[in-house]
N, C-alpha and C positions, 0 to 999 in steps of 0.2 A: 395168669392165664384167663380167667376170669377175664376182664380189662379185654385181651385178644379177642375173644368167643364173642364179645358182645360190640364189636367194631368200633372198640377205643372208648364206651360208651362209660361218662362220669357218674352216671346213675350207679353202674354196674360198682365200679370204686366206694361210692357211696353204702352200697348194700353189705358188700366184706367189710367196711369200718362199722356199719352197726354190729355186724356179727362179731368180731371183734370185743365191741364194748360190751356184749351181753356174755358173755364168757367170762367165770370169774376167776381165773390163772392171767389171761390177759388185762384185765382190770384193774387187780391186786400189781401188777405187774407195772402196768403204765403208775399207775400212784406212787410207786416207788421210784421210778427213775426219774417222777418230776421235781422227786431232793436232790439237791446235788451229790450231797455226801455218796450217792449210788452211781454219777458217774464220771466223781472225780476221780476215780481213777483211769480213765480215758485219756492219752495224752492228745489226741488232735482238740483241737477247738470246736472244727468243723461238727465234727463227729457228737460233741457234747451239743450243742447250741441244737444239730439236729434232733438228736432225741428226745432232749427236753422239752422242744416247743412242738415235736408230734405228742409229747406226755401230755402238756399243756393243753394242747389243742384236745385231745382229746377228754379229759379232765373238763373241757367245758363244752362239749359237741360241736366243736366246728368243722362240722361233717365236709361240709364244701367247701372249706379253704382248704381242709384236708387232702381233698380231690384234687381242686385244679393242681397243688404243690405235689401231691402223686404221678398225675398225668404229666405235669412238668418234667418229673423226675424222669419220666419211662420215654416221653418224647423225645428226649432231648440225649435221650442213653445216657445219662448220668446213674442211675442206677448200675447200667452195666460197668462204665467206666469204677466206681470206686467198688467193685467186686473185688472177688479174690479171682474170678474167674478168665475179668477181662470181657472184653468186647465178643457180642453173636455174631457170627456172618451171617 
């Protein structure tokens, strides 16, 4: 929502990943799903490859490749597509 309120704005992207990383549940968090052993039990590929290289990415601040791959994701409604939810009207 964030991302909406700020008209699509990668800065805006930018700000929630720092917050993010300065939180230490989500920290603790990303460090561990960039073992695998934490998300082999995922059966997609998809799904692992993504986690692990936003864990990675994050693991080493790549704030803005972060972003443009976020705003990728929301542009392109690939987010919504692999919901549980399904597509917005």
């Amino acid at each position: 929502m964030e991302y909406v309120e700020h008209n699509h704005s990668i800065l805006a992207i930018i700000k929630l990943i720092k917050m993010y990383q300065t939180d230490d549940l989500s920290k603790e968090t990303f460090v561990q799903l960039k073992r695998k052993t934490y998300t082999g039990k995922l059966s997609q590929k998809l799904w692992k490859i993504m986690i692990q290289g936003f864990s990675m990415a994050m693991w080493f601040h790549l704030y803005w490749g972060l972003a443009f791959g976020i705003k990728l994701l929301i542009d392109l409604r690939i987010d919504e597509k692999l919901s549980d939810t399904g597509l917005r009207e």
